[in-house]
C-alpha positions as CSV (number, residue, x, y, z in Angstrom):
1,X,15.6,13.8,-27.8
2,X,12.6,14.8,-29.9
3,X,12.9,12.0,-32.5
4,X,10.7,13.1,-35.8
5,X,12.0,10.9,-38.7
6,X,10.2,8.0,-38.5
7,X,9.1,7.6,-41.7
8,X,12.8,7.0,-42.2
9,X,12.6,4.5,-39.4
10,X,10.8,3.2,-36.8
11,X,12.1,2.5,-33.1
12,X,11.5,-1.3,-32.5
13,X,8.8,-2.0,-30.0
14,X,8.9,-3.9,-26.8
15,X,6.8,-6.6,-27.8
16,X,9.0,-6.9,-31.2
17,X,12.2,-7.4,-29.0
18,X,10.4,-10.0,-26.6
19,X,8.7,-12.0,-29.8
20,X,12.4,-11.8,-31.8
21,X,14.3,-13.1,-28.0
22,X,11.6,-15.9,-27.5
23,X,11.9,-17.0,-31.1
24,X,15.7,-16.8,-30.6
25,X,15.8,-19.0,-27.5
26,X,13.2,-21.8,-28.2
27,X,12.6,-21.4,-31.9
28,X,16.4,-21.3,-33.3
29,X,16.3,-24.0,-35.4
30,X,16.6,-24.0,-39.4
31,X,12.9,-24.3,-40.7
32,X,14.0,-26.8,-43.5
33,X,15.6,-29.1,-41.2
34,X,13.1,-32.3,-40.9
35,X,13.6,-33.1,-37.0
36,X,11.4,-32.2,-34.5
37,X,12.9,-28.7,-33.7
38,X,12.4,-27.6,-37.3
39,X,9.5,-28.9,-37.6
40,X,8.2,-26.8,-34.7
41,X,9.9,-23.7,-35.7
42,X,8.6,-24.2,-39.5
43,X,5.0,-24.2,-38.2
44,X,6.1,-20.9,-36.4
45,X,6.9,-19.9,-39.8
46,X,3.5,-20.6,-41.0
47,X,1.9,-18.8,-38.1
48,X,3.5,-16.2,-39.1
49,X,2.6,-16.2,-42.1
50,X,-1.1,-16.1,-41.5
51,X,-0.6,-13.5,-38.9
52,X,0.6,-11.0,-41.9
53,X,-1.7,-12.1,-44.4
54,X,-4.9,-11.6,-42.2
55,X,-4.2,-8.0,-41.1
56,X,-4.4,-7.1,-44.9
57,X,-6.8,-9.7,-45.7
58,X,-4.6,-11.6,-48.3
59,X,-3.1,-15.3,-48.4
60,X,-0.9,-17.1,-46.1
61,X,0.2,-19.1,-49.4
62,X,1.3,-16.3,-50.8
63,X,3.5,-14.2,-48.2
64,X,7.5,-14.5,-48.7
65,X,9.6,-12.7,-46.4
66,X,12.9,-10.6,-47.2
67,X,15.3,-8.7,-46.1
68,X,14.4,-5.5,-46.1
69,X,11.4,-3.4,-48.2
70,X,13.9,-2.7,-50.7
71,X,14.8,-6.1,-51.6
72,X,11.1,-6.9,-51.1
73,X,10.6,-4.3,-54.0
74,X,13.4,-6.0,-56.2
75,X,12.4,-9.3,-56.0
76,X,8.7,-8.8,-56.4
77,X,9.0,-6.7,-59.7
78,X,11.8,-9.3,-61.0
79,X,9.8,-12.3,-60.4
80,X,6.8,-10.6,-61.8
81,X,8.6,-9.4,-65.2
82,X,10.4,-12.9,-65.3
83,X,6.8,-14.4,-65.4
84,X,5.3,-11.8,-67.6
85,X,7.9,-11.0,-70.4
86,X,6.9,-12.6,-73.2
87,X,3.4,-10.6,-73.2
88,X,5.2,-7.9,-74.3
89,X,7.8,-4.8,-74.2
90,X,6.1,-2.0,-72.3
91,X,6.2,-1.4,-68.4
92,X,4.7,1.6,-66.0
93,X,5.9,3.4,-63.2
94,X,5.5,6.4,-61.7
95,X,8.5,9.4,-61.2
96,X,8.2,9.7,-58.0
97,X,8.7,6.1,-56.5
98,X,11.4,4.7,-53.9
99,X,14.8,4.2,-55.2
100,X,14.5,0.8,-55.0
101,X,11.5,0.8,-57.9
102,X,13.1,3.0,-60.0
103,X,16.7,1.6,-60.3
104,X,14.7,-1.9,-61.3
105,X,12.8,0.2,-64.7
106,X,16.5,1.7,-65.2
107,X,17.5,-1.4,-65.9
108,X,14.7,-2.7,-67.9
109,X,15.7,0.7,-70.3
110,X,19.3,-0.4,-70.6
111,X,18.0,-4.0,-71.8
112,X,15.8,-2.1,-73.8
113,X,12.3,-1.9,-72.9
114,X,10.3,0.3,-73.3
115,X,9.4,2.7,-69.3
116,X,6.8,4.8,-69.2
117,X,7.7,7.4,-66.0
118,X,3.8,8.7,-65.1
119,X,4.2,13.0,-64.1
120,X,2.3,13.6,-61.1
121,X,0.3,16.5,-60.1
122,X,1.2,19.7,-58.0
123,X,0.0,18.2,-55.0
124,X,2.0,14.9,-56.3
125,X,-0.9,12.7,-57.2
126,X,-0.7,10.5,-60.1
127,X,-4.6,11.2,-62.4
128,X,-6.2,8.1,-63.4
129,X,-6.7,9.6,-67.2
130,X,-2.5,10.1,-67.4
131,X,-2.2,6.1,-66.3
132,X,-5.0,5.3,-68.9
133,X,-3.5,7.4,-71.6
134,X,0.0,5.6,-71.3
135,X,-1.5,2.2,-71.4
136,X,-0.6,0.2,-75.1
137,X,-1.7,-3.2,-76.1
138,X,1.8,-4.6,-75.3
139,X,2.0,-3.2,-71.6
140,X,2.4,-6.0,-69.3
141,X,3.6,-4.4,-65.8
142,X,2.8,-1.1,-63.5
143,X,4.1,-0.6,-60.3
144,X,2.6,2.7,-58.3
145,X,3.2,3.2,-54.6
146,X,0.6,3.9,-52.2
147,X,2.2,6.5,-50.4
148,X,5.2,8.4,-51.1
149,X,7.9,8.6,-48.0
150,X,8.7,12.1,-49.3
151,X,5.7,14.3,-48.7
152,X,3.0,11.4,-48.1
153,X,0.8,11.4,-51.1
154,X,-1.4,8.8,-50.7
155,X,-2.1,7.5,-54.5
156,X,-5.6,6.5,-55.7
157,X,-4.3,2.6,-56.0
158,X,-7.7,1.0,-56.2
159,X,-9.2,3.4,-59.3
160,X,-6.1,2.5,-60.7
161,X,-5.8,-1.0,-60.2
162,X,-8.9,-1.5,-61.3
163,X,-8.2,0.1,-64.5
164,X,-5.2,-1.7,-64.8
165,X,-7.0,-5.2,-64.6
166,X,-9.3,-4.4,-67.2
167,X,-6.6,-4.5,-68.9
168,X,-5.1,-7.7,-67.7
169,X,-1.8,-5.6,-66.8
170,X,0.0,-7.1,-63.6
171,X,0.0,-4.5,-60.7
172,X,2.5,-4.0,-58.0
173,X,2.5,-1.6,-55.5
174,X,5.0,-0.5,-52.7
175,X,3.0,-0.2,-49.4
176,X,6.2,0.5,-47.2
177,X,4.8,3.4,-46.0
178,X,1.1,3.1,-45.9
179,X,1.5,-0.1,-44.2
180,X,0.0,-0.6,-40.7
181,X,-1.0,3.6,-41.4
182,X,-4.0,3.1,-43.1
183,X,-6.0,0.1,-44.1
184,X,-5.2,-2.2,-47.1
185,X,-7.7,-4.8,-47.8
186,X,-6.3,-7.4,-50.4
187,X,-9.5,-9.0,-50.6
188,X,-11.4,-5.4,-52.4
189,X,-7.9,-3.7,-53.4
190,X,-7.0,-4.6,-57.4
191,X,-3.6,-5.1,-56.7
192,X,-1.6,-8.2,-57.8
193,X,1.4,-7.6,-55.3
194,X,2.5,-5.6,-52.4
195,X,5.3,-4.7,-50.4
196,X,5.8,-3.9,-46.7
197,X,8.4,-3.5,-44.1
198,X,9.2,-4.3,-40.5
199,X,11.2,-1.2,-39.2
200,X,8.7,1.1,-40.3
201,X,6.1,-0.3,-37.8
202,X,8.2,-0.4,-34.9
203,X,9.5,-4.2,-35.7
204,X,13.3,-4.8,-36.4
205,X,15.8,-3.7,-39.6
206,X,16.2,-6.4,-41.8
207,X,12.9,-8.0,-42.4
208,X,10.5,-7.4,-45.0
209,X,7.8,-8.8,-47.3
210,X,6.3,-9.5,-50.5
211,X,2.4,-10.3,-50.7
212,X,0.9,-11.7,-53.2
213,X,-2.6,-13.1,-54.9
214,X,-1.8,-16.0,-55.0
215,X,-2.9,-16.3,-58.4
216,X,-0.2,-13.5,-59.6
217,X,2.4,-15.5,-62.3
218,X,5.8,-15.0,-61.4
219,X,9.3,-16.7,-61.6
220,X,12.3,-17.5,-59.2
221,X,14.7,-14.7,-59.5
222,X,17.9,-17.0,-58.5
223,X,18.3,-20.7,-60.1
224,X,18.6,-23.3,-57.3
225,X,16.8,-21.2,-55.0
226,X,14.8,-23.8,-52.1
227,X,13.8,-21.7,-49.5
228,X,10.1,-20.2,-49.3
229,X,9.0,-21.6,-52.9
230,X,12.3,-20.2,-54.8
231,X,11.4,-17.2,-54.3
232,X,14.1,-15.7,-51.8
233,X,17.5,-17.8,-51.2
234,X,19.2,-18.1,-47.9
235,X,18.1,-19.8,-44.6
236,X,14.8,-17.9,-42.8
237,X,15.2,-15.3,-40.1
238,X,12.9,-16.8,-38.2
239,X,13.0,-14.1,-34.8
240,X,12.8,-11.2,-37.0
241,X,9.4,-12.5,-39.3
242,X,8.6,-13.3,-35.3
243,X,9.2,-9.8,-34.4
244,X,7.9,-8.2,-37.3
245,X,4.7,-10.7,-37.4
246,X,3.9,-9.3,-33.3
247,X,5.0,-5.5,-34.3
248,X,1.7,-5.7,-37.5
249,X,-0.6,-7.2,-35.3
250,X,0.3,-4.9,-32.9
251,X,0.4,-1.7,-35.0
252,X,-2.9,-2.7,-36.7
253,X,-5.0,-3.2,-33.9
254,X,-4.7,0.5,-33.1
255,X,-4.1,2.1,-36.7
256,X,-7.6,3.9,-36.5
257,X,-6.7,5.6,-33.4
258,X,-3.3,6.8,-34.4
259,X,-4.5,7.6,-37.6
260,X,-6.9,10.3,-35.8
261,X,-3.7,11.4,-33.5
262,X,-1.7,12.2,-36.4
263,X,-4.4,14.2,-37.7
264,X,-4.7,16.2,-34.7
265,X,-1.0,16.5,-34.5
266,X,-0.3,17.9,-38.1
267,X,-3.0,20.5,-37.7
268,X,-1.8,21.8,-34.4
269,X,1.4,22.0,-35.8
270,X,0.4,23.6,-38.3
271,X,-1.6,26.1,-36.5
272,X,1.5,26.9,-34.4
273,X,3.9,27.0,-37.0
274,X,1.3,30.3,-39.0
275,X,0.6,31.9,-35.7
276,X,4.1,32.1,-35.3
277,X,4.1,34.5,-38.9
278,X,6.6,31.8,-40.5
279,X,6.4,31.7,-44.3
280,X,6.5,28.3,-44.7
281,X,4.6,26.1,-47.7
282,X,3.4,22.3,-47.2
283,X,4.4,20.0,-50.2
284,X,1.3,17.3,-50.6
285,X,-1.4,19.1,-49.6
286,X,-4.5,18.9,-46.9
287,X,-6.9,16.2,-48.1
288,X,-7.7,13.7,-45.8
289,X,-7.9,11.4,-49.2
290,X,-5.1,12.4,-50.4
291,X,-2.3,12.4,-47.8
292,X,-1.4,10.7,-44.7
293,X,-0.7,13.2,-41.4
294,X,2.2,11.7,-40.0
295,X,4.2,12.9,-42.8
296,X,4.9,16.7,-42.9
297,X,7.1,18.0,-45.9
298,X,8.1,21.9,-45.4
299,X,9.9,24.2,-46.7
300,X,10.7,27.5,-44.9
301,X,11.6,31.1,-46.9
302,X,14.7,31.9,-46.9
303,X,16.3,28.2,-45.4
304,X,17.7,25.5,-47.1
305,X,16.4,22.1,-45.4
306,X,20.1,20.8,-44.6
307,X,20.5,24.2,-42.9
308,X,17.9,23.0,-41.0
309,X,18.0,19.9,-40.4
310,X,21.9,20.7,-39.1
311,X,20.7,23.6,-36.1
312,X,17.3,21.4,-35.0
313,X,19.8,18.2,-34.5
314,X,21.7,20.8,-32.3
315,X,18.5,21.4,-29.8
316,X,18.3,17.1,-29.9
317,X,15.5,17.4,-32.7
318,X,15.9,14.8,-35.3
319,X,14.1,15.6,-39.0
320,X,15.3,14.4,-42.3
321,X,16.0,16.3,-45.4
322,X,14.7,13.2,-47.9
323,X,14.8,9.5,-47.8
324,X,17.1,7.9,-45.7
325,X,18.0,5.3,-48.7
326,X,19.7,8.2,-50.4
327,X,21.1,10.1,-47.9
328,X,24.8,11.2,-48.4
329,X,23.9,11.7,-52.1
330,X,23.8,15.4,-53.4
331,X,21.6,15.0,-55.7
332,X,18.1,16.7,-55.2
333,X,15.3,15.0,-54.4
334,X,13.1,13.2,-57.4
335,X,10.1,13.8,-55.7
336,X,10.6,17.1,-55.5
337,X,11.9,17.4,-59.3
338,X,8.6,15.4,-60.0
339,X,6.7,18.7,-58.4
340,X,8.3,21.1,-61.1
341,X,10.0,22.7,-58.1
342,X,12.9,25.2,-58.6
343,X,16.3,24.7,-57.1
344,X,15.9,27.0,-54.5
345,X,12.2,25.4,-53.5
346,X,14.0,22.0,-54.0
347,X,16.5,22.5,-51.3
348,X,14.3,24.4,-48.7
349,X,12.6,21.0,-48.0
350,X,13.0,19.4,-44.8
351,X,10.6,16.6,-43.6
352,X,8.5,15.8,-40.1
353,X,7.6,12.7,-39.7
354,X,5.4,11.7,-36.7
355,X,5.3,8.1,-34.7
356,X,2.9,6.9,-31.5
357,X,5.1,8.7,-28.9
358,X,4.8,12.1,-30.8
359,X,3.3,14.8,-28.5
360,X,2.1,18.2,-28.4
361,X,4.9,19.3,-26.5
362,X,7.6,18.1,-28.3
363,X,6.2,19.7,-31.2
364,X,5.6,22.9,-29.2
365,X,9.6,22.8,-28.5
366,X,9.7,22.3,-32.4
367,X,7.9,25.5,-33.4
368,X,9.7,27.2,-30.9
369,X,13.2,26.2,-32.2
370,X,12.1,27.3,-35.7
371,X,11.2,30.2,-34.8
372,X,14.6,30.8,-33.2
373,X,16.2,29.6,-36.2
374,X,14.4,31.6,-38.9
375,X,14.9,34.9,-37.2
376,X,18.9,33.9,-36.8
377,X,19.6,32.7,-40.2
378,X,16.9,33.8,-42.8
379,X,17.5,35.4,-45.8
């Protein structure tokens, strides 16, 4: 199998499966529990902790672990309104953002507050000028992701984080994808609070994280809530924050390196795919500033991306028409909308996405079985 979704997910490493079955065996107990076993899996905890805050450069004080980056999204944006409310009535987001982000400002409008849903740009970045012009005197949240999971826009989150703090606005961002793809400094990056994921990085399903500055106000979510300051109920998964902890370090110690790979990859790809004579458009663009490589959004004349997606998954090649949070829904995708595409553009798009055992060959067998497909079933 040619596997090419991983922004959807990752496959879980080696080391994530040997750190989550030691943790299992010698670390099972309940880190609340005041004996001698918790106590030694509560300062595994802690390790843990550290481990993920210093490959951002951000606070061990300040890390809470969830279930997954969705919930990490939730409850970071609920806990930061919570805190912030009384400030005042206006919140930020962009319209291209995880599901996840925008189902929490659709709620804030049915309670009545006032969303402002920044456009975005052809190429689907967000300009500094359209955040600064929808800023008011009683805006109190933003929350802009740093890269999109749709065509890989990488957003400009430290111009507009520092705008945003001149203003004394709190800032969220979801890193889910950038994370452990390119670097994220907390200690120079104007953010107030990110979120990441484990089972984009090659760690298990199931974990995720909120990171904060530790100065960031915010408010328990659930009453009653005990574990990890209030801020997340429910008794810790200790092997997976184990697993996900090894699968950061792991991923960050050779981001660079992939980075360049992925570079290398897209444009030979690329170079394949217009040798071949393939009319084909790439959603995001080519800026090295602007997108990351190992996210490839296409769209092929005369194909609609499910088309696709359906005949490659035939020849064992696995791509994805969207994100895999929304998939079975027939609704097209908001990115996409975002770009001012028309319905026919809009359901041409397929997506590549590359991971660290992504080779030349496999994507040589991927041009080729395009090729095949457009001259069988173009249009």
């Amino acid at each position: 199998m040619i596997y090419l979704d991983h922004a959807a997910t990752t496959p879980i490493s080696k080391e994530a499966i040997e750190a989550w079955l030691k943790t299992s065996e010698h670390y099972f107990a309940n880190t609340e529990s005041l004996h001698e076993e918790g106590e030694k899996a509560r300062q595994l905890f802690y390790t843990c902790k550290k481990e993920l805050a210093r490959v951002v450069n951000g606070e061990s004080e300040a890390v809470y672990f969830t279930g997954s980056g969705s919930e990490a999204n939730l409850l970071a944006l609920e806990s930061l309104y919570k805190a912030n409310k009384h400030k005042g009535n206006h919140v930020i987001t962009s319209s291209i953002e995880h599901p996840s982000v925008l189902s929490f400002f659709q709620r804030l409008e049915d309670q009545g507050r006032d969303v402002t849903y920044l456009p975005v740009q052809s190429d689907g970045t967000i300009l500094l000028n359209t955040v600064k012009n929808s800023i008011r005197k009683d805006t109190i949240l933003a929350s802009i992701q740093h890269v999109n999971s749709e065509i890989g826009v990488i957003q400009s989150i430290k111009e507009i984080g520092q705008l945003l703090r001149r203003h004394r606005i709190i800032f969220h961002s979801d890193c889910v994808q950038s994370f452990g793809k390119v670097p994220l400094d907390l200690e120079n990056l104007p953010v107030d609070t990110i979120t990441v994921s484990s089972h984009k990085i090659y760690g298990p399903k199931g974990i995720g994280a909120v990171i904060m500055n530790k100065d960031t106000p915010w408010q328990p979510v659930h009453p009653l809530t005990s574990h990890q300051e209030g801020f997340r109920h429910g008794t810790i998964d200790l092997p997976g924050i184990a697993a996900f902890t090894t699968a950061a370090v792991h991923i960050h110690e050779r981001m660079d390196k992939q980075l360049d790979s992925f570079w290398k990859l897209r444009k030979y790809l690329l170079k394949k795919l217009k040798d071949s004579g393939i009319q084909f458009t790439v959603d995001g663009g080519e800026d090295v500033d602007t997108q990351l490589p190992s996210i490839l959004a296409v769209s092929i004349a005369g194909i609609e991306g499910q088309l696709m997606m359906q005949r490659l998954d035939r020849y064992h090649i696995a791509i994805s028409t969207g994100s895999a949070c929304q998939s079975g829904k027939q609704d097209p995708s908001r990115t996409m909308v975002a770009l001012q595409k028309n319905k026919q553009e809009i359901h041409r798009y397929f997506r590549l996405s590359f991971g660290k055992n992504t080779t030349k060959a496999q994507l040589d067998e991927l041009a080729k079985r395009l090729v095949e497909i457009v001259q069988t079933v173009a249009v």
